[in-house]
C-alpha positions in Angstrom: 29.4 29.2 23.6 32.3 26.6 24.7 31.9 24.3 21.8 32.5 20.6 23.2 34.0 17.3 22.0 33.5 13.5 22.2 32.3 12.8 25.9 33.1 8.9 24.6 33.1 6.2 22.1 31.0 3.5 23.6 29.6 -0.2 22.0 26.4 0.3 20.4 24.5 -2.1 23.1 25.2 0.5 25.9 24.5 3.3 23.9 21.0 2.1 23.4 21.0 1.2 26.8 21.4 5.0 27.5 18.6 6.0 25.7 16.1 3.5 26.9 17.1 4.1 30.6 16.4 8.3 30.0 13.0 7.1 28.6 11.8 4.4 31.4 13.0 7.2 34.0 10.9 9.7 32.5 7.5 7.7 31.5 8.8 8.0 28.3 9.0 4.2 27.1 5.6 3.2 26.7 2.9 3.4 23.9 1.6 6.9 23.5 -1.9 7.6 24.3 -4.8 7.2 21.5 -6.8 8.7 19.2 -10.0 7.9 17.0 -9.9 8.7 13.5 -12.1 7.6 10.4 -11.6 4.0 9.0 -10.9 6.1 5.9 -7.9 7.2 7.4 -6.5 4.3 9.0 -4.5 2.2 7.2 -0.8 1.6 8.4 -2.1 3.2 11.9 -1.7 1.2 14.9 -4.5 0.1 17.1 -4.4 1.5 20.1 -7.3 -0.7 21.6 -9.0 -4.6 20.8 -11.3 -4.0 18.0 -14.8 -5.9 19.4 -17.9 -6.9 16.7 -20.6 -5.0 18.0 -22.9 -6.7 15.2 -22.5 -10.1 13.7 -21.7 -10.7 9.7 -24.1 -11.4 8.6 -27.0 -10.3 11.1 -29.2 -12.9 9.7 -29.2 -16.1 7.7 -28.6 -15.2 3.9 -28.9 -16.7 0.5 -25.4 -17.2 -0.7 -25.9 -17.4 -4.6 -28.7 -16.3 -6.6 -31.7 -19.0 -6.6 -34.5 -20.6 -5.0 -34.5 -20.9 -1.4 -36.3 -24.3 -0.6 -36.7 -26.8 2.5 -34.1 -29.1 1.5 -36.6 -32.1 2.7 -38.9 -30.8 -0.5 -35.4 -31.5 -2.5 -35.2 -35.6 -1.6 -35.5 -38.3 -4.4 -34.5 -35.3 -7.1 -32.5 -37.2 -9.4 -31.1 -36.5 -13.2 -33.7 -39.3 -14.4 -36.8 -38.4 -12.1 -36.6 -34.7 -11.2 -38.7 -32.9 -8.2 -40.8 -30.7 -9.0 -41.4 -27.7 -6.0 -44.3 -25.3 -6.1 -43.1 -21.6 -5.8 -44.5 -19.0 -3.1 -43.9 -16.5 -0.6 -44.6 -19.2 1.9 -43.0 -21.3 -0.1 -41.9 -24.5 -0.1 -39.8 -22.5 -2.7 -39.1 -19.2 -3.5 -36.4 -17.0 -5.7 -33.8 -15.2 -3.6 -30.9 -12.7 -4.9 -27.3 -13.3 -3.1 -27.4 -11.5 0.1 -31.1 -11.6 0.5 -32.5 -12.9 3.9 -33.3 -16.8 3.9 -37.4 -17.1 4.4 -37.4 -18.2 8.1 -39.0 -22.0 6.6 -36.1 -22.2 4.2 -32.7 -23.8 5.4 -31.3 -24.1 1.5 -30.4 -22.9 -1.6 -30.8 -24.0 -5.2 -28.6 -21.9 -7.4 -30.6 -21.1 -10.3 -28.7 -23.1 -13.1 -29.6 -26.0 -11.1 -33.5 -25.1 -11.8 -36.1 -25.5 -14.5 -39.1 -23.0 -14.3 -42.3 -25.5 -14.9 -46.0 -25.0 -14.8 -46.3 -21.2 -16.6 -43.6 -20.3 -13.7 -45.6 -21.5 -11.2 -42.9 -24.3 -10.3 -39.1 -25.5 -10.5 -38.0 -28.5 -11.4 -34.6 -29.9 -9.8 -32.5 -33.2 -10.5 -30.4 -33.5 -7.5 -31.5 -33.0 -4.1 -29.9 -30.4 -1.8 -28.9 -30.9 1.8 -29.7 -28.5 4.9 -27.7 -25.2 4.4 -26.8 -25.5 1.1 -25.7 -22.2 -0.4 -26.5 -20.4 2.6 -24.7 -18.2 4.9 -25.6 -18.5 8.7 -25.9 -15.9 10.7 -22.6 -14.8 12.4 -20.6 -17.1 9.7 -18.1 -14.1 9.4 -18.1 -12.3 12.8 -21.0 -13.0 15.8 -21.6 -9.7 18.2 -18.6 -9.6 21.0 -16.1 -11.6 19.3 -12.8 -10.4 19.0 -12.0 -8.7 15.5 -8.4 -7.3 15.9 -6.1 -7.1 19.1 -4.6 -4.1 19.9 -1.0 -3.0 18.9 -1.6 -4.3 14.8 -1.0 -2.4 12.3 -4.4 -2.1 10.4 -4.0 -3.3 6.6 -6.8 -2.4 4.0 -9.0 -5.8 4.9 -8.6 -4.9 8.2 -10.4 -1.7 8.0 -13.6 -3.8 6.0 -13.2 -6.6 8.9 -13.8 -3.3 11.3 -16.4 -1.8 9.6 -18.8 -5.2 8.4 -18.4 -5.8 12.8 -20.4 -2.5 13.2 -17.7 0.3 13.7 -16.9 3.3 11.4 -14.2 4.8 13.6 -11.1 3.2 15.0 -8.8 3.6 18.4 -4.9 4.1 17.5 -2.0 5.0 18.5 -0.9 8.7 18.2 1.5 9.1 15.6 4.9 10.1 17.5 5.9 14.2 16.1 9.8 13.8 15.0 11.3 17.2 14.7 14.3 17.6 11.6 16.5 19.7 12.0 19.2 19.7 9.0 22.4 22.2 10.0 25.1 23.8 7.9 26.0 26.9 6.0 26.8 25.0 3.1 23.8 23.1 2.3 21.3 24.4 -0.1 18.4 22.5 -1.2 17.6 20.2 -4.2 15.5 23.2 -5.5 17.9 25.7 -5.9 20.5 23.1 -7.4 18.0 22.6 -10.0 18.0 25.9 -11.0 21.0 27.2 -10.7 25.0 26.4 -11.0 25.9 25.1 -7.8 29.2 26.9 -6.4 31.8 25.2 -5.4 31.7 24.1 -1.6 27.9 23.9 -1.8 26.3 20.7 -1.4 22.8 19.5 -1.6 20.3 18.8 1.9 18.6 15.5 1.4 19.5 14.0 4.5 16.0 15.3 6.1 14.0 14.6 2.9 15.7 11.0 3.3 15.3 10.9 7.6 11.3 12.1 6.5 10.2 9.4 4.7 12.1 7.0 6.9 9.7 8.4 10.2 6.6 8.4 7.8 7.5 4.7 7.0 7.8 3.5 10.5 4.7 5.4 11.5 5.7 8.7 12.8 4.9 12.3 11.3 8.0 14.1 10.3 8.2 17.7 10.5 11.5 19.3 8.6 12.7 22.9 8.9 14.7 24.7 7.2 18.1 24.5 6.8 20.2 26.0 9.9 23.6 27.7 9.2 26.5 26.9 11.8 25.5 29.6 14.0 25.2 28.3 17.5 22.5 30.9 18.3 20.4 30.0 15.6 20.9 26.1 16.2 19.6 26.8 19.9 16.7 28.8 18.8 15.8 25.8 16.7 16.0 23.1 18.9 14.1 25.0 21.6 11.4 25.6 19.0 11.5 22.1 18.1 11.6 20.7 21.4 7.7 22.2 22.1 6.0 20.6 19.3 8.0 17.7 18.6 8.1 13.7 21.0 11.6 13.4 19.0 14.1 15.8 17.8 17.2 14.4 15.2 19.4 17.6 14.3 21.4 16.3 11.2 24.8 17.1 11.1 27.3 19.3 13.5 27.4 16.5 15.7 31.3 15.3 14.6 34.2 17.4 16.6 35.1 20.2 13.8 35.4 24.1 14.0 31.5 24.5 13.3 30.2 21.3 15.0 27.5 23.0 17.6 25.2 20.2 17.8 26.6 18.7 21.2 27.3 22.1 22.9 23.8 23.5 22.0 21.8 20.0 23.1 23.8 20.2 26.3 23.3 24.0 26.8 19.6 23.3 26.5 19.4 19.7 28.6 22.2 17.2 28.6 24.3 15.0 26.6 24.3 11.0 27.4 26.2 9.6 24.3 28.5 11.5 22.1 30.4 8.8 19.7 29.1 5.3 19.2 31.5 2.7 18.0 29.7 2.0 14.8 31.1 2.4 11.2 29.3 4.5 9.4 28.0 6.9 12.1 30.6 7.0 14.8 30.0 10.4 15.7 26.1 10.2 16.9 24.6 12.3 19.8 22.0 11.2 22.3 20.8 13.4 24.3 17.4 15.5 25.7 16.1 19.0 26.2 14.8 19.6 29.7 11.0 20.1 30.2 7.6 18.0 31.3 8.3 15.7 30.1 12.0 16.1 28.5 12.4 15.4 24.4 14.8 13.4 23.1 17.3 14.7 20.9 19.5 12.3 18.6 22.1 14.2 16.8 22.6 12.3 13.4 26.5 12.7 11.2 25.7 14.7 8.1 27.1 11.8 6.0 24.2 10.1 4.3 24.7 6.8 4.7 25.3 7.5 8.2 22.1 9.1 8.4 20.0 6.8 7.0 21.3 3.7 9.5 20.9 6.5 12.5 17.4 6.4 11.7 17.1 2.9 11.7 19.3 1.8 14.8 17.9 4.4 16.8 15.3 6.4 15.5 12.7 3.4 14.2 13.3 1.3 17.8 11.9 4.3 19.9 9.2 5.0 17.3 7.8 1.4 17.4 8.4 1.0 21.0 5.7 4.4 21.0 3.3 2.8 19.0 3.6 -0.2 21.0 4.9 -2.7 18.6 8.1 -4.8 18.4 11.1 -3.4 16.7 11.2 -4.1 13.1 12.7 -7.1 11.9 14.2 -7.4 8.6 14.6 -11.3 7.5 17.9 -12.8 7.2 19.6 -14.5 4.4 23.2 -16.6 5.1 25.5 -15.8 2.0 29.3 -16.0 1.1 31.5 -13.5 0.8 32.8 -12.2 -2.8 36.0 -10.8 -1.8 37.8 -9.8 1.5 37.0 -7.2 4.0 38.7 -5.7 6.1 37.2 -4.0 9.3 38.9 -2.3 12.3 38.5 -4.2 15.3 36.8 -2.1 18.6 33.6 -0.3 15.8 30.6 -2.3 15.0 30.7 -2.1 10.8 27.8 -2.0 8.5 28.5 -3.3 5.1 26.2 -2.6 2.4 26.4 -5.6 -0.3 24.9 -6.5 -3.7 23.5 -10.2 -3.8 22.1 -13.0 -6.2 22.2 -16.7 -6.3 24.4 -18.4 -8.2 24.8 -22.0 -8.2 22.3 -22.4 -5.3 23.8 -20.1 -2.8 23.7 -16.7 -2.0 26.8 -14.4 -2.8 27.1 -11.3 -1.0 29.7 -8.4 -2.9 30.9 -5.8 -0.3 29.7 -2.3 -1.9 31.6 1.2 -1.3 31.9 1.5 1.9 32.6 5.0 2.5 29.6 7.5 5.0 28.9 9.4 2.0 28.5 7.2 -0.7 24.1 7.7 -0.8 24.2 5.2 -4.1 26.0 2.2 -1.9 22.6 2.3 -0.4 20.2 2.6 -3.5 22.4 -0.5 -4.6 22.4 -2.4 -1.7 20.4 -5.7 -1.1 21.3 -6.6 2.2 23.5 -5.5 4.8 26.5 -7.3 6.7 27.3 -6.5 10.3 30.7 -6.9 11.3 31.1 -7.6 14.7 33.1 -4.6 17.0 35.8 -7.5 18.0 36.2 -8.7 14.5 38.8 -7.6 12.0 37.3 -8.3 8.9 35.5 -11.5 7.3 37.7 -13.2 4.6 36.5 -14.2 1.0 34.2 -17.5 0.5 33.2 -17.4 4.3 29.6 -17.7 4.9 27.7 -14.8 7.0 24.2 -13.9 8.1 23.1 -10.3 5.5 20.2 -8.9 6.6 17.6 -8.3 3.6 17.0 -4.7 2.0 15.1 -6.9 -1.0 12.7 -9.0 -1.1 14.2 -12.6 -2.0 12.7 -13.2 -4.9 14.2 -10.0 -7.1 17.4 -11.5 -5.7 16.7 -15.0 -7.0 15.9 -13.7 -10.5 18.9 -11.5 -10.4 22.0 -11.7 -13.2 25.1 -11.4 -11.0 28.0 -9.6 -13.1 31.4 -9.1 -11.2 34.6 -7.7 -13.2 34.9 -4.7 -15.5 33.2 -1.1 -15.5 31.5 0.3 -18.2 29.1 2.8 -18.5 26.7 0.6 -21.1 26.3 -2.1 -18.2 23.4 0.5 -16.4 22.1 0.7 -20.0 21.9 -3.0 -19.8 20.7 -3.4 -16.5 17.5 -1.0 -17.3 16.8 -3.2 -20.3 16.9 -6.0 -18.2 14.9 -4.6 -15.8 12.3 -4.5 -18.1 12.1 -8.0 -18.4 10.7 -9.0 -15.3 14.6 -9.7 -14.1 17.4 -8.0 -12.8 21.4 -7.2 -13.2 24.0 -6.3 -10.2 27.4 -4.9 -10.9 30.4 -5.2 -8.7 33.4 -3.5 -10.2 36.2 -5.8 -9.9 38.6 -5.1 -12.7 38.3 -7.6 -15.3 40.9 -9.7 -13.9 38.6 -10.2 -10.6 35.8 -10.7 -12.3 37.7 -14.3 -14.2 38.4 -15.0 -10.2 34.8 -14.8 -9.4 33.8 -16.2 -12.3 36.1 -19.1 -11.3 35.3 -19.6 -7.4 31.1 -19.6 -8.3 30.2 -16.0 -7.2 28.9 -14.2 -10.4 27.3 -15.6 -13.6 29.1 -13.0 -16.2 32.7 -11.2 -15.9 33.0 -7.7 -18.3 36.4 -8.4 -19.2 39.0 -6.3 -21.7 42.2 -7.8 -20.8 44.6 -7.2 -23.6 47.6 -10.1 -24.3 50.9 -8.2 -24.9 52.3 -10.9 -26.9 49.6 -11.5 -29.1 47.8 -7.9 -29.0 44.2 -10.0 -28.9 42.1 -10.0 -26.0 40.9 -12.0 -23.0 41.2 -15.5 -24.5 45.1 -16.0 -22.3 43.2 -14.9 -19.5 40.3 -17.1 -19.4 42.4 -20.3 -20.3 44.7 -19.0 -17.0 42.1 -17.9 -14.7 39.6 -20.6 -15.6 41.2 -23.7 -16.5 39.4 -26.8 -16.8 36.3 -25.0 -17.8 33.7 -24.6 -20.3 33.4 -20.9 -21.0 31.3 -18.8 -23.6 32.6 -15.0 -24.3 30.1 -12.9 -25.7 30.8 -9.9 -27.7 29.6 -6.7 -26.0 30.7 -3.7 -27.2 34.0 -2.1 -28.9 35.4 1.0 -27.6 37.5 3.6 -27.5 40.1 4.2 -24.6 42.0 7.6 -24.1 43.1 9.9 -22.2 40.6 12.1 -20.4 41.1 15.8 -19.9 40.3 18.9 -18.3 38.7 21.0 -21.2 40.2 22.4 -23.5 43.2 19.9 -22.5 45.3 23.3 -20.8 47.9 21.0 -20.1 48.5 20.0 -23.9 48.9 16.1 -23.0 48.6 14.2 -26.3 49.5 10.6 -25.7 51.1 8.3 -23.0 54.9 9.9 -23.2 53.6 12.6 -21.5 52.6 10.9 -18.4 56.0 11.3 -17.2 56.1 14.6 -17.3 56.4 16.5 -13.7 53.9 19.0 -14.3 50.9 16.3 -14.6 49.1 14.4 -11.8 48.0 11.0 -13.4 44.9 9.0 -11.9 45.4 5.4 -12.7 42.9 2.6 -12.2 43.1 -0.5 -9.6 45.1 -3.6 -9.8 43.5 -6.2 -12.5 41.6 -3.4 -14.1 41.9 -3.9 -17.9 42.2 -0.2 -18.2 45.2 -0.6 -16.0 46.7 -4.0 -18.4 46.4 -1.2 -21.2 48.5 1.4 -19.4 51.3 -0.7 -18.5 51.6 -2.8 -22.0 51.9 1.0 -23.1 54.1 2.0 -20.9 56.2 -1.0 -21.1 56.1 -0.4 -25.3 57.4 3.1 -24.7 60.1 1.9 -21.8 58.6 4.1 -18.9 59.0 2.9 -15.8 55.3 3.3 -14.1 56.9 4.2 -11.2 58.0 7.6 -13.7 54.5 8.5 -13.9 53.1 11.1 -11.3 49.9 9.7 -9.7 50.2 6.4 -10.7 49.5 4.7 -7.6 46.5 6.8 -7.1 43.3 4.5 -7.8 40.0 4.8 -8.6 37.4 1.8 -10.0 35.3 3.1 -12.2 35.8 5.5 -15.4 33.4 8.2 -14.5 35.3 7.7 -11.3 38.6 8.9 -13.8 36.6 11.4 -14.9 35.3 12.7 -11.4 39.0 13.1 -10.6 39.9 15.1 -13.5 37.0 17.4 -13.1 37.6 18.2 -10.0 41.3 19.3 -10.6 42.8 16.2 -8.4 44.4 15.2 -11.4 45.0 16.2 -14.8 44.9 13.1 -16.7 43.7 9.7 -16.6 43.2 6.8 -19.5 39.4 5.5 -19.6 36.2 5.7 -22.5 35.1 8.1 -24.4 31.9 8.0 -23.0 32.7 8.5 -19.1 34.8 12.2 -20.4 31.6 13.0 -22.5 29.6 12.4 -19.5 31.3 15.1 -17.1 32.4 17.5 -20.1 35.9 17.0 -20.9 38.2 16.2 -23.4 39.7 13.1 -24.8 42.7 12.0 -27.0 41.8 8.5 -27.9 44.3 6.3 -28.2 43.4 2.4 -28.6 40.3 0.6 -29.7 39.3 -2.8 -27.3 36.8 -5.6 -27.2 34.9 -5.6 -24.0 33.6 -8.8 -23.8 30.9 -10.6 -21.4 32.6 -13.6 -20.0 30.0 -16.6 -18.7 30.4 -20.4 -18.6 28.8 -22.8 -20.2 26.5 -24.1 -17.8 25.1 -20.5 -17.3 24.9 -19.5 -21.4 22.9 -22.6 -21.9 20.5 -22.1 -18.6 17.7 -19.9 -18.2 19.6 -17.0 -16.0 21.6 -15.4 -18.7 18.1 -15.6 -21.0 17.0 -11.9 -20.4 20.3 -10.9 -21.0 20.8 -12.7 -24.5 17.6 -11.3 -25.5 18.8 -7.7 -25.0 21.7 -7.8 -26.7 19.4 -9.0 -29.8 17.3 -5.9 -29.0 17.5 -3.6 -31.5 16.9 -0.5 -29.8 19.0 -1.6 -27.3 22.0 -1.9 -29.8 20.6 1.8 -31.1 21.0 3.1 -27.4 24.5 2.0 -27.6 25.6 3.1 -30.6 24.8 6.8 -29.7 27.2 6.7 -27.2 30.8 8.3 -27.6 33.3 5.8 -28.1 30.8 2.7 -29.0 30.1 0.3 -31.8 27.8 -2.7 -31.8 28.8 -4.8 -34.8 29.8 -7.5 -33.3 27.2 -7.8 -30.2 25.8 -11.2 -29.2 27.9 -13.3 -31.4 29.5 -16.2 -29.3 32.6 -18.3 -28.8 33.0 -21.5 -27.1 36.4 -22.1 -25.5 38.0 -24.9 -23.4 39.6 -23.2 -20.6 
């Protein structure tokens, strides 16, 4: 089999444009046909038909409250000082009725039964305030009257809608197929999350969740997702796959294979089997996507999704969820929009539509958006995100403080409770955040380096900054910084943690580093953190105590923004050393020379300290258990938690 490349990098409109002209040519577009299932089984279903009351609610005039129904004429004159008194009987003028219970046809009220006296050996009641005509009492067709219209068709059916349904006169409902989408996941080097769990992965190997992921997208937005098996880059076995798929499925998305490498079949086998119509989309992530079809009455679809998994997931919902909706004859899905400024600058390639993944919370009244990773792979940019930023194809980037349109992952209310902290990485801020969590708020992290998160700090865009910047002349830390970086105002720095910082190692340290003269030597590949990282201030006051030139130091422009980043690195044999915490080498196995003790301190201002956002967050730092959690981590102490200075920046 000829394996094929890009046929062309096209704008996203006419790539969509592709797709829906292959479905309006083939009858393809339109709702699917209907079904009729149990009310039992019809919530989130579509209906496929109007929903007509073939009864009225209630069938009959009925007594609203429990009582005495009465002629309200019977009831005139009652007042507190001279009270009526009504005889009871079956032809009444009075007689008791439960809720519910069908109005004597010469009763046109209710009086509820704490407004009557039994009188006369219970032969009578006695009311003080008259009642007018229909008092208490339900009409006939109050709720729903025979032929009126109870639900259009192309709703989705909630759980009142189903009761609404059924108190009309109908215990079965018309809806909308659900559309069959067919997953096929491709690659010999995928194994899934079962087998990782019980067994040491190999290098190379990587775990298939993309279809798990791509599954409970389609269930989401109505479909029923079918996933097979894994596929290994065999071209034969791929097309044996797809043409299975392609009988029992409305949709096929093959996932992965669909880029332009030595084992990427999913193009040549889609157009083998029916044709090819778009093969790269100028979209970042998910550049490489596949539309296409497999020939028969009527043709499938086939989208062939990039194996990254961010890329996945937005595959699904730029093209996957449009076609599903527009098959269960609904409008596309729209997510609510939010306007927000930018944290920091981004820069985007001009001629690919980008989709930014960003953190947000309001601070000071307006939204702030923080760019996350940006990279196809990175799964936990998307657990993270809150919204996302599109990027225009013809734009090159959108520059900090500018205001843009973020379309909502959250709902807005989690993001208006939400502590915003920008600066620093350390592993005890997710500690923090789940304790935070548990009190009905919520805490975002951007990893800025400490010296970004003072600048945030600064321009309005976070309430707290983690911050360990060390002062070379004085050896203390942070307080330089913040009268520098936040002059003219009122600032509170709360103690957070003290730690250790070190070298991290491959185990066993084969290399035999043992402190920062050895970073020059030419058999060690260093792994330094980014530009205003404290972690990086720490190096170079080190370096600068010992006369090295950093520029001596293998590695050192390589970056990385986090500690278990560091540690990643060093795992992985990309490099063999790297300063960071204790904690983030405990956390992947490997060794650690300490070296220096810090402060890492939370940085606020006043305003926020004294307000009721940073209140959750004060509270757990006074949490005992909290401080316990802490404490059992490598490299940690506690003593000094929660207590507070006030400076005058």
């Amino acid at each position: 089999m000829q394996r094929r490349i890009y046929l062309d990098d096209i704008p996203l409109p006419e790539a969509r444009e592709r797709m829906s002209k292959f479905l309006r040519n083939n009858n393809l577009a339109g709702p699917l046909e209907a079904e009729k299932i149990p009310l039992s089984e019809a919530a989130g279903r579509i209906s496929a038909e109007p929903v007509w009351a073939s009864l009225s609610s209630p069938g009959y005039h009925a007594s609203a409250m429990d009582g005495y129904a009465v002629k309200s004429k019977e009831s005139s004159g009652a007042t507190e000082t001279s009270p009526v008194r009504i005889p009871l009987g079956p032809e009444g003028p009075a007689s008791y009725v439960d809720t519910g219970d069908p109005m004597p046809p010469w009763a046109d009220a209710v009086v509820m039964i704490e407004n009557a006296e039994l009188v006369d050996d219970d032969t009578a009641i006695e009311i003080r305030a008259a009642v007018a005509p229909w008092t208490s009492v339900r009409p006939m067709g109050e709720d729903l009257v025979a032929t009126e219209l109870v639900l259009p068709a192309n709703h989705c059916l909630s759980p009142v809608d189903l009761g609404a349904i059924a108190g009309s006169g109908h215990a079965t409902v018309s809806v909308r197929r659900k559309p069959v989408v067919v997953i096929i996941p491709t690659g010999t080097e995928l194994i899934s999350p079962e087998e990782a769990e019980s067994r040491a992965m190999k290098p190379g190997e990587i775990i298939e969740y993309n279809s798990l992921m791509l599954a409970a997208q389609v269930e989401s937005w109505g479909g029923e997702a079918r996933r097979y098996s894994t596929v290994i880059d065999d071209p034969e076995l791929i097309r044996r796959a797809l043409a299975r798929a392609a009988g029992e499925a409305d949709l096929v998305v093959m996932i992965a294979g669909s880029s332009a490498g030595s084992e990427d079949y999913s193009a040549s086998v889609i157009g083998d089997l029916g044709e090819v119509f778009v093969h790269g989309i100028a979209v970042k992530p998910g550049h490489p996507v596949i539309l296409g079809m497999v020939k028969g009455t009527p043709p499938v679809p086939v989208i062939g999704s990039p194996g990254y998994p961010v890329s996945c997931a937005l595959t699904g919902e730029i093209f996957i969820e449009p076609i599903l909706s527009q098959w269960l004859g609904r409008s596309g899905r729209q997510r609510p929009e939010t306007e927000a400024v930018m944290s920091r600058k981004l820069h985007s390639a001009a001629g690919a539509e980008e989709f930014v993944r960003v953190a947000l919370g309001e601070v000071d009244g307006k939204t702030v958006a923080a760019p996350l990773q940006r990279g196809a792979g990175v799964i936990s940019s998307l657990v993270k995100a809150d919204g996302i930023l599109r990027i225009p194809a013809l734009s090159e980037g959108v520059d900090a403080g500018e205001m843009v349109r973020v379309s909502l992952l959250r709902d807005p209310a989690e993001i208006r409770r939400t502590i915003v902290h920008i600066g620093s990485h350390d592993i005890c801020l997710d500690v923090l955040a789940q304790y935070i969590a548990g009190r009905s708020s919520r805490f975002t992290s951007s990893n800025a380096g400490s010296l970004g998160g003072l600048v945030a700090l600064k321009r309005g865009e976070a309430h707290v900054a983690g911050s360990h910047l060390l002062d070379p002349d004085t050896g203390n830390f942070n307080d330089s910084y913040i009268r520098r970086y936040l002059s003219g105002e009122k600032v509170a720095v709360i103690s957070f943690v003290h730690r250790e910082q070190g070298l991290i190692t491959a185990k066993g340290n084969p290399k035999g580093i043992r402190d920062f003269s050895d970073l020059t030597r030419e058999d060690l590949r260093y792994v330094n953190r980014q530009r205003g990282a404290g972690t990086r201030v720490l190096l170079d006051y080190n370096l600068e105590q010992l006369g090295i030139d950093p520029e001596q130091v293998p590695g050192y422009r390589r970056e990385e923004y986090t500690h278990l980043a560091v540690a990643a690195a060093v795992q992985s044999g990309a490099a063999d050393c790297g300063l960071g915490i204790a904690a983030a080498a405990m956390a992947l196995d490997l060794d650690f020379i300490p070296l220096a003790h810090e402060r890492y301190e939370l940085v606020t201002l006043e305003r926020f300290f004294e307000g009721p956002v940073l209140k959750p967050l004060l509270e757990v730092l006074e949490d005992q258990e909290f401080r316990k959690t802490v404490d059992s981590m490598a490299g940690y102490a506690t003593a000094d938690m929660g207590r507070v200075r006030k400076i005058e920046a």
